[in-house]
FIVEX-899217 format. One line per 5 residues: number of its first residue (from 1); their letters; for each residue x negated, y negated, z negated of C-alpha. Coordinates in Angstrom, 3 decimals. Example, Ala and Ser with C-alpha at 12.3 -4.5 7.8 and 13.67 -1.06 7.14 Angstrom:
1	as	-12.300:4.500:-7.800  -13.670:1.060:-7.140
***
This chain:
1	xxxxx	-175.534:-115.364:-76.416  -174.870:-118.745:-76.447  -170.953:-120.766:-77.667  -170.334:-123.657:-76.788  -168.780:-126.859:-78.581
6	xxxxx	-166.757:-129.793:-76.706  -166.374:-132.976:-78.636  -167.503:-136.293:-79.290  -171.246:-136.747:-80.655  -172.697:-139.157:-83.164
11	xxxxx	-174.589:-140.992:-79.288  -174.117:-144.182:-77.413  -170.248:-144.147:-76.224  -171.443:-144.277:-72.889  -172.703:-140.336:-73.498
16	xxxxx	-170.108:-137.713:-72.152  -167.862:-136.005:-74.099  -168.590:-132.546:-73.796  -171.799:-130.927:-72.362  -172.265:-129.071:-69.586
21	xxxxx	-171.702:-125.636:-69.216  -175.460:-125.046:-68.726  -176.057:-127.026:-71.737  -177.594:-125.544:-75.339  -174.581:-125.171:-77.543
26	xxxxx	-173.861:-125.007:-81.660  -174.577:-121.495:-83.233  -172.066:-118.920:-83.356  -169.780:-119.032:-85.836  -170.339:-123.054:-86.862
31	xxxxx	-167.259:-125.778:-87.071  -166.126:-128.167:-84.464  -168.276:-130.357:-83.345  -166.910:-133.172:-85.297  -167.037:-131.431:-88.339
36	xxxxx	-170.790:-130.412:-87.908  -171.733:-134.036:-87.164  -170.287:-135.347:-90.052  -172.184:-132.851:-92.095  -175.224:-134.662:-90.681
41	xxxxx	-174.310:-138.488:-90.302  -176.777:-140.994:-91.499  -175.948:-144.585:-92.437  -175.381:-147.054:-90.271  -176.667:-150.732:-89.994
46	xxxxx	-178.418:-150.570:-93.062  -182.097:-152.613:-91.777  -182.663:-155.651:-89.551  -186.168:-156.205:-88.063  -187.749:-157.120:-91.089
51	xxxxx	-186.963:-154.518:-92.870  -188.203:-152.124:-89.655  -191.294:-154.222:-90.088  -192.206:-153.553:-93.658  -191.464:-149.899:-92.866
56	xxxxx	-193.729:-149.596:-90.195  -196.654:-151.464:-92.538  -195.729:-149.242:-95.626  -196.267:-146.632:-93.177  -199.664:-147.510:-92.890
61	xxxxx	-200.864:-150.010:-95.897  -202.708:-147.227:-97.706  -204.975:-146.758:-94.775  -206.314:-149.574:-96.037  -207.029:-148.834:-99.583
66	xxxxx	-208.462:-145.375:-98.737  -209.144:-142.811:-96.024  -210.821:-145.231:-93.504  -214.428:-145.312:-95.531  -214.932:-141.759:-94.447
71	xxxxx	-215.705:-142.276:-90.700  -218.948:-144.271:-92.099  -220.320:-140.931:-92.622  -219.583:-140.002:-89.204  -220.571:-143.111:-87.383
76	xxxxx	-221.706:-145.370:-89.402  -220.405:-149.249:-89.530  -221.104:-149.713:-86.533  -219.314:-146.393:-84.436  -216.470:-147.014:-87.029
81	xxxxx	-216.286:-150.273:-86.188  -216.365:-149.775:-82.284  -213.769:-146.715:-82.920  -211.695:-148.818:-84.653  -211.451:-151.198:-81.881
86	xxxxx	-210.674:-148.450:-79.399  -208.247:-147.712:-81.523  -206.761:-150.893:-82.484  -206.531:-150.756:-78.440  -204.720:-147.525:-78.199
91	xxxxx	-202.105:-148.131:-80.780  -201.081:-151.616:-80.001  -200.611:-149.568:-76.345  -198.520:-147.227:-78.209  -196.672:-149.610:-80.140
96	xxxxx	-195.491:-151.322:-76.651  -194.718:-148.177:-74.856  -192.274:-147.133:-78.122  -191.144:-150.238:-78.224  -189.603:-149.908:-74.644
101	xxxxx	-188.583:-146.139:-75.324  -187.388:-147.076:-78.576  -184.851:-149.524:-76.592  -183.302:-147.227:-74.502  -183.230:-144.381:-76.344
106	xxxxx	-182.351:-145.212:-80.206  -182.031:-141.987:-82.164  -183.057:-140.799:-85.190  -185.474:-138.234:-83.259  -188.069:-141.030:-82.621
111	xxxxx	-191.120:-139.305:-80.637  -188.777:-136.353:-80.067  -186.078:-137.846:-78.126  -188.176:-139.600:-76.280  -190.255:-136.825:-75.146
116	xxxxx	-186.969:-134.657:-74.710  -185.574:-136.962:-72.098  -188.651:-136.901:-70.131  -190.438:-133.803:-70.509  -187.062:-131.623:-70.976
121	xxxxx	-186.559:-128.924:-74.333  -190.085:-127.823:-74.160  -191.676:-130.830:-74.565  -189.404:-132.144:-76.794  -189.643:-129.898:-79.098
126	xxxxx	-193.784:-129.435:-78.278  -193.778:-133.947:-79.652  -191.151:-133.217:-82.553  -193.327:-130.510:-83.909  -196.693:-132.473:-83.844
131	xxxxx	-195.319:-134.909:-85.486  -193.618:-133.301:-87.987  -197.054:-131.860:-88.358  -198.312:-135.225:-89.556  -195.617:-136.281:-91.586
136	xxxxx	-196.189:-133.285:-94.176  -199.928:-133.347:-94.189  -200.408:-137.213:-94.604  -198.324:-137.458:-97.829  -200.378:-135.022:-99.320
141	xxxxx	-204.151:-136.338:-97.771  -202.310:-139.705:-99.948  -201.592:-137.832:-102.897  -205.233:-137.094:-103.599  -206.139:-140.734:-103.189
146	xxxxx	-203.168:-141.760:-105.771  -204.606:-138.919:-108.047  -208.677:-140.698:-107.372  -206.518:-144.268:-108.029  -204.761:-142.708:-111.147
151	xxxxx	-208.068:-141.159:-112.438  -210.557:-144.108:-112.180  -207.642:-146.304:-113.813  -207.807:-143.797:-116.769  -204.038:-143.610:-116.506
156	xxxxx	-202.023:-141.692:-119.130  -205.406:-139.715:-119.933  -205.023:-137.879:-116.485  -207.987:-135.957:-115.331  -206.755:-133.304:-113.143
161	xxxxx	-204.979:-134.920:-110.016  -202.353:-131.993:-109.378  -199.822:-133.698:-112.375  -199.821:-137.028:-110.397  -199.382:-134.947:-106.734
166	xxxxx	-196.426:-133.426:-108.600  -194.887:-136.234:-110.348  -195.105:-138.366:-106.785  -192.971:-136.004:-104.957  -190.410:-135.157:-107.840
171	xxxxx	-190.022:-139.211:-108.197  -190.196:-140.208:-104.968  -187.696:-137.724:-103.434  -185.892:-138.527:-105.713  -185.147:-141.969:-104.448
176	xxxxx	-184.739:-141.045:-101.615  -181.732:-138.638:-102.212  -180.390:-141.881:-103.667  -179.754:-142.853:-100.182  -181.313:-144.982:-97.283
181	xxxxx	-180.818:-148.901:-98.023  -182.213:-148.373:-101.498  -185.382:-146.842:-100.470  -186.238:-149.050:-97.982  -185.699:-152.327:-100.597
186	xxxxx	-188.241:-150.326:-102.208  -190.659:-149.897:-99.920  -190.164:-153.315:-98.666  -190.939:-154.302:-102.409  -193.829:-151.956:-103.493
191	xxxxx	-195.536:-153.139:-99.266  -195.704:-156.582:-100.046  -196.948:-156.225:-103.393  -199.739:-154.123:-101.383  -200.012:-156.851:-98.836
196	xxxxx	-200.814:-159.678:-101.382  -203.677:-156.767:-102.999  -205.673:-156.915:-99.962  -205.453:-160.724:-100.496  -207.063:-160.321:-103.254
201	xxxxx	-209.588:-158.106:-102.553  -210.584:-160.270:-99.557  -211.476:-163.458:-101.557  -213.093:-161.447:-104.649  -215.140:-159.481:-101.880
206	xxxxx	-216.114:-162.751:-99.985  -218.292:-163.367:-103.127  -220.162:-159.770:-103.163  -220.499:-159.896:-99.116  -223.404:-159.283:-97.606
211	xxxxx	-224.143:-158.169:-93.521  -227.326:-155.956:-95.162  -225.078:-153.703:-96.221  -223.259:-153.168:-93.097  -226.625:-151.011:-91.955
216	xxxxx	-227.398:-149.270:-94.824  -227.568:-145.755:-93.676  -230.747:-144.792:-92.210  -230.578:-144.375:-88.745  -231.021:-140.135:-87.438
221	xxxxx	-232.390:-138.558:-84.603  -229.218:-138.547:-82.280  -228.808:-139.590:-79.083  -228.715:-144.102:-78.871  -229.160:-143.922:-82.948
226	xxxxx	-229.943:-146.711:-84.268  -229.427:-149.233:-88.058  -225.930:-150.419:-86.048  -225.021:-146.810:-84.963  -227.101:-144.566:-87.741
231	xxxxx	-225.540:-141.419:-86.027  -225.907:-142.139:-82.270  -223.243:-142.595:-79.568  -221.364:-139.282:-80.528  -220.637:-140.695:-84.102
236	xxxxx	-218.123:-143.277:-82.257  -215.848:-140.595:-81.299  -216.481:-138.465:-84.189  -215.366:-141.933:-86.108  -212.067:-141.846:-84.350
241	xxxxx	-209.972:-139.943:-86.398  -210.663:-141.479:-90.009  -210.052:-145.618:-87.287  -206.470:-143.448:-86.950  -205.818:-143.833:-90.694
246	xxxxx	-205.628:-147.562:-90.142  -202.786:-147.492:-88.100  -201.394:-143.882:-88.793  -197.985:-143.021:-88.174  -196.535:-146.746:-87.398
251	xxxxx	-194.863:-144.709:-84.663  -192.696:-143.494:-87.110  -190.499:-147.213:-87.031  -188.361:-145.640:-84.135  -187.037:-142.615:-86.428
256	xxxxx	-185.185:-145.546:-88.348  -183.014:-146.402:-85.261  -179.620:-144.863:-86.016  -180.010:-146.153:-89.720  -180.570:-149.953:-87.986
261	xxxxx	-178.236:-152.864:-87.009  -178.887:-153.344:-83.111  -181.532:-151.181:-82.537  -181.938:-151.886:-78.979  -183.334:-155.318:-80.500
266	xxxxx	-184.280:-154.780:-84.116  -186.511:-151.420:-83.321  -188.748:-153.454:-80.932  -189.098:-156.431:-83.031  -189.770:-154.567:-86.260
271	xxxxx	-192.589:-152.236:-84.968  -194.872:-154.713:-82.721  -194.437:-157.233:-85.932  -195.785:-154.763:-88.246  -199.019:-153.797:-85.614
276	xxxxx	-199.753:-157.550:-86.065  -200.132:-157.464:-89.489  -201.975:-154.493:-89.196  -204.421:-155.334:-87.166  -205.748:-158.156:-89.229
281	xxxxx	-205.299:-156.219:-92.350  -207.882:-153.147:-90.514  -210.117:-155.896:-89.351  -210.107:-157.816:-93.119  -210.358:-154.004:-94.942
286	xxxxx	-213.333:-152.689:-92.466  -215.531:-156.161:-92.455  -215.173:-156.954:-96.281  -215.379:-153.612:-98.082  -218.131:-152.106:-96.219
291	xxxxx	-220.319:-155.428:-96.355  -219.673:-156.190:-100.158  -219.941:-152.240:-101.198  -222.454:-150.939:-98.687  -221.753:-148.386:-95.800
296	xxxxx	-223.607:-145.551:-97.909  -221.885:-146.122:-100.720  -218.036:-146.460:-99.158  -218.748:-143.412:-97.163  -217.650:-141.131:-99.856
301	xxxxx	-215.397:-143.146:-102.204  -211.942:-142.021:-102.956  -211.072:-145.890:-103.984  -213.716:-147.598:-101.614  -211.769:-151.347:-102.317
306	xxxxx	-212.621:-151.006:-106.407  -215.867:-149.538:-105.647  -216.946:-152.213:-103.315  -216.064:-154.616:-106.174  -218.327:-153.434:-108.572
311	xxxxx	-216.034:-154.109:-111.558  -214.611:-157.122:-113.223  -210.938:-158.188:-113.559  -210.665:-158.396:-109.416  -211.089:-154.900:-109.053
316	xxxxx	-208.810:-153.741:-112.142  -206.112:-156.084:-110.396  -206.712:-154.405:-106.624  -206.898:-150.709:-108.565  -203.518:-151.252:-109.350
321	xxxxx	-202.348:-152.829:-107.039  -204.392:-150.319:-104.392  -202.480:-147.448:-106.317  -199.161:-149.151:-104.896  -200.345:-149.464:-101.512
326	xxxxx	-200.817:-145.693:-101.772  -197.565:-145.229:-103.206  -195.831:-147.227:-100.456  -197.369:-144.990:-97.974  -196.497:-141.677:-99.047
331	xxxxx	-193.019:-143.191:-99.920  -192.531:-144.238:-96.618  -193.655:-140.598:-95.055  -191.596:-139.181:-96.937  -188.736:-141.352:-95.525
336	xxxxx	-190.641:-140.671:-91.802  -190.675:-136.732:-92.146  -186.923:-136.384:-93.468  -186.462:-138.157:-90.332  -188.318:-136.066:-88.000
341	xxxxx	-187.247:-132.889:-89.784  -183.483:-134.074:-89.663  -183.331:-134.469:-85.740  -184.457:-131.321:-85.185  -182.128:-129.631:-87.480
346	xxxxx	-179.469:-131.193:-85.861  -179.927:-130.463:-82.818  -180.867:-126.636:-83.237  -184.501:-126.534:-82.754  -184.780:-125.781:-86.288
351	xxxxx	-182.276:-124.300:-88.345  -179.491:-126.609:-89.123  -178.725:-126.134:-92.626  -181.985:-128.636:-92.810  -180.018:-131.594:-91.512
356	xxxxx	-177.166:-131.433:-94.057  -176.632:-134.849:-95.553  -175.210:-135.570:-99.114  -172.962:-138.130:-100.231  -174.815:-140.641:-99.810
361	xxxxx	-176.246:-139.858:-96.431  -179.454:-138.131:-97.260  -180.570:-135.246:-95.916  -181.370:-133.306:-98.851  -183.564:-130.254:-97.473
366	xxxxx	-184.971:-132.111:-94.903  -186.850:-134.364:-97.810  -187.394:-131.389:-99.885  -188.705:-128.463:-97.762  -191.736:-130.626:-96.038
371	xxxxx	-192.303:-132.143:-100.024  -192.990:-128.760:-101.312  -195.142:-128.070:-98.777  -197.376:-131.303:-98.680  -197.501:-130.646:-102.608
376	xxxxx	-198.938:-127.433:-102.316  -201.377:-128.272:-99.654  -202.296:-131.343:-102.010  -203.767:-128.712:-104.821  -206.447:-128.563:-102.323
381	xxxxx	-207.816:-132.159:-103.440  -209.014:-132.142:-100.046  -208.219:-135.392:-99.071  -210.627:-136.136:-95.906  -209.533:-132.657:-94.519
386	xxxxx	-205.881:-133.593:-95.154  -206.527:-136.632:-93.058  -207.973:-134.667:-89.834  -205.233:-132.639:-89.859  -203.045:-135.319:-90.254
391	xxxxx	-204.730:-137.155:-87.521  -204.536:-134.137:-84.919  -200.643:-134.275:-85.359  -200.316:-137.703:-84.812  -202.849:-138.023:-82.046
396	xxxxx	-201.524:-135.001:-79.888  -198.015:-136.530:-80.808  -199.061:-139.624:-78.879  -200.178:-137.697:-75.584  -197.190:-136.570:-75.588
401	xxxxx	-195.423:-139.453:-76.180  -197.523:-141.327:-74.014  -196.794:-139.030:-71.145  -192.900:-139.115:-71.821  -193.333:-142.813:-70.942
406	xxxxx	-194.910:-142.531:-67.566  -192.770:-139.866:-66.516  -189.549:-141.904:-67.300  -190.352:-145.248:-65.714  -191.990:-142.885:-62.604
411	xxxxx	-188.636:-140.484:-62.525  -185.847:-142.991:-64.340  -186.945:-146.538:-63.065  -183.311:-147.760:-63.154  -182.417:-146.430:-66.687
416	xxxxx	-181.468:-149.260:-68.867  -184.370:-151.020:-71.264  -183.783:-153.568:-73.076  -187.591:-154.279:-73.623  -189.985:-153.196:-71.258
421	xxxxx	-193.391:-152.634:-71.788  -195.871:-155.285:-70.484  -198.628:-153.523:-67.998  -195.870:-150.593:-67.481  -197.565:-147.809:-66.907
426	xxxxx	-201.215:-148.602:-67.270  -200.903:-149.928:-70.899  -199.595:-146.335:-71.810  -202.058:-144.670:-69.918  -204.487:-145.997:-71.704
431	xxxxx	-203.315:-145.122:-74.816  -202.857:-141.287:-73.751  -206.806:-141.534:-72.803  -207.491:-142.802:-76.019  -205.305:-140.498:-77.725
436	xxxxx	-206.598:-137.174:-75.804  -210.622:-137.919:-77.183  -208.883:-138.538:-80.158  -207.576:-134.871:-80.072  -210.820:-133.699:-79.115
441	xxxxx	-212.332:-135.436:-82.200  -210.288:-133.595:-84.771  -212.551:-130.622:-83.477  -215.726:-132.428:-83.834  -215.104:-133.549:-87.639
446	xxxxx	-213.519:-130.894:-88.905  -213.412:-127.702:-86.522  -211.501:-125.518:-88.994  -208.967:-127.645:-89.992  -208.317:-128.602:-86.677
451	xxxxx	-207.924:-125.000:-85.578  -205.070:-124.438:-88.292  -203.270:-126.985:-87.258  -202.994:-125.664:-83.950  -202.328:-122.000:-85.025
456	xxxxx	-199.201:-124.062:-87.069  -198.155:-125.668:-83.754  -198.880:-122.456:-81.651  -195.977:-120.783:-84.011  -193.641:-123.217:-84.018
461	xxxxx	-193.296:-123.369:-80.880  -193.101:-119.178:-80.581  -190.190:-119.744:-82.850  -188.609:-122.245:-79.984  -189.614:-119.850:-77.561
466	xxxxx	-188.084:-116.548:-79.042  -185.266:-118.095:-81.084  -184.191:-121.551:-80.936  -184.485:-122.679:-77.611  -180.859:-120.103:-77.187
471	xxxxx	-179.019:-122.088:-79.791  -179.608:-125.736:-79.469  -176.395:-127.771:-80.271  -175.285:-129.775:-77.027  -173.582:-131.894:-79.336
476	xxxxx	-176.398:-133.577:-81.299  -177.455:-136.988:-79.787  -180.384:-136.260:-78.313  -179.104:-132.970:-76.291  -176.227:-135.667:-75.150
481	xxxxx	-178.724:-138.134:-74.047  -180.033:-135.406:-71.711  -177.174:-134.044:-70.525  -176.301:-138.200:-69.321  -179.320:-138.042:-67.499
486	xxxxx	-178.582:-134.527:-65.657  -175.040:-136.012:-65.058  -175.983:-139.331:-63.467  -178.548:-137.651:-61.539  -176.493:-135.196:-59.796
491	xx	-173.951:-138.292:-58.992  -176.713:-140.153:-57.648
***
């Protein structure tokens, strides 16, 4: 049995009042609908663009320091290399397509109210769940690199990586729960201190490049093997997921857009600035490390950007500094699956006592729940396993997402968008091709961990089916959003 709750959501004012009578409604039993919203308000106009922009990088920056170097044992420099390229490709395809979604639909859902609009609860909730699925794995694939970081640094006499996994997640929820505006100072901070690392790991690695150790894995027996391609044509797409970690989870800018100042503008802005600097910051990371350390070497390195410096005070300064890359990273995650976790909640597709804020507009179980899970998967130390799951979140995520795009400027061509996507539809069709081998990949690399994932996301969305799907609240934003576009649609 389903209630229902009139009033006035937390939505664009042009969003009606009351939902309609075919609409999901709060639980039984719950407050007005005022009263549950402000129970789950975030806070308002805290970031401009370049604040979104330094997200979306600390997002992503320790891609850079480690995680990458593992696809050389798939493909080699040269299938990582084209992979990465594909998927340089893909994601700045993405990044428009969001951008554009991003515009017209600011909520705190992100991939999740997008999707919702255009593929309806199912496949709302189906994009919301994937990516929730990479939010809590990739903090903990991070925490074993910050442990390999903490280790090689010889860092309070730490030798056993499950104190620093711990201590990251205590601290670093911790300022979070302190409230939006400082954490993202923070991470805008710790990023650019990151940024200027990879500075100086470029110039110290100019001196200790050379192109003979792009090729030095010996070339197998596959299919169009070869010194440039060791592993043959099928170790470009089995090099696809660890090209992902250069770019992972950028998508998550949008999930900042009830927390921003004119998001319609700002959200746009902030996430194609940050793919910039991205791109030349994969390109400068690939290039440099791999010809000044050697493909055979960075293949297995948990700090590939020290190794590939064979000592000396340039790689004690980028240890350090590549151990606050790392940190801005899982910081930022942690930020990005609060988010994700928090939209749901609110809106009933998971239960609601997850999106409670506190005083200072945090929402306190929504950091903590996914935390003691990513810590716990962490003890495995598994960090390139981590990763693939990671990556089939995030890549199934952007089919999804991808899709959600088409369908809207196909169905919706007259909804407002303040930014629209240049190529339309092609640009994001290429990016769900990309992102659909990249799905496939997961299953190449890692078969296993691949296959959990999708048991995970198989019984999520049994709980949707048999559960939440009957108590969604028609008041959250994103339920309002659809219930505007049922409402215009039967006036037109």
């Amino acid at each position: 049995m389903v209630d229902h709750h009139p009033g006035q959501p937390a939505a664009p004012s042009s969003a009606p009042s009351s939902a309609p009578s075919s609409a999901p409604s709060a639980p039984s039993g719950s407050a007005s609908d005022q009263e549950y919203l402000a129970r789950r308000t975030l806070r308002t106009g805290t970031a401009g663009w370049v604040l979104l922009a330094g997200l979306g990088v600390s997002y992503v920056i320790s891609g850079d320091y480690s995680g990458w170097n593992f696809g050389l044992a798939e493909g080699g420099f040269g299938g990582l290399a084209v992979a990465a390229v594909v998927v340089a490709a893909m994601y700045l395809a993405l990044v428009l397509g969001m951008a554009e979604l991003s515009s017209a639909l600011p909520a705190a859902g992100g991939g999740y109210t997008f999707a919702r609009r255009a593929l309806g609860p199912w496949g709302g909730f189906a994009t919301g769940t994937a990516i929730l699925i990479e939010y809590a794995i990739a903090p903990a694939a991070i925490a074993t690199f910050i442990g390999a970081y903490v280790e090689s640094l010889g860092l309070f006499g730490i030798t056993d990586g499950w104190w620093v996994y711990l201590a990251a997640y205590v601290l670093f929820i911790g300022v979070h729960l302190a409230g939006v505006g400082e954490a993202l100072k923070v991470m805008f901070v710790v990023t650019s201190v990151a940024l200027l690392g990879l500075v100086v790991f470029g110039v110290a690695a100019l001196a200790e490049f050379d192109a003979a150790n792009l090729t030095d894995i010996a070339p197998t027996g596959a299919a169009g093997a070869s010194e440039l391609l060791p592993f043959g044509y099928l170790g470009i797409w089995a090099s696809l997921p660890f090209a992902i970690w250069f770019f992972l989870a950028i998508e998550g800018v949008p999930l900042a857009a009830e927390e921003t100042a004119d998001p319609e503008r700002n959200v746009p802005r902030g996430i194609i600035a940050a793919m910039v600097v991205l791109l030349a910051t994969c390109a400068l990371t690939l290039v440099l490390a791999t010809g000044a350390g050697g493909a055979q070497a960075m293949s297995a390195s948990g700090n590939p950007l020290v190794e590939a410096l064979g000592g000396g005070a340039a790689a004690t300064v980028v240890n350090y500094i590549g151990l606050a890359g790392l940190v801005a990273s899982f910081f930022s995650i942690i930020y990005a699956y609060s988010r994700q976790l928090f939209a749901l909640s609110r809106a009933g597709y998971l239960p609601t006592s997850l999106s409670v804020t506190n005083r200072r507009r945090a929402p306190v179980l929504a950091l903590v729940v996914p935390g003691v899970v990513g810590f716990a998967l962490s003890l495995t130390g598994q960090g390139a396993l981590l990763l693939n799951m990671a990556v089939f979140g995030a890549a199934l995520s952007y089919v999804l997402m991808m899709v959600s795009h088409v369908v809207l400027r196909v169905r919706e061509p007259d909804m407002p968008r303040p930014y629209r996507t240049p190529g339309g539809v092609a640009t994001t069709g290429f990016a769900l091709v990309v992102a659909s081998l990249a799905v496939v990949a997961t299953f190449l690399v890692d078969p296993v961990a691949a296959l959990w994932c999708l048991v995970v996301f198989t019984a999520f969305m049994a709980y949707f089916g048999l559960h939440s799907r009957h108590h969604l609240v028609a008041a959250s934003p994103d339920e309002e959003f659809a219930a505007l576009a049922r409402a215009e649609e039967d006036l037109g």
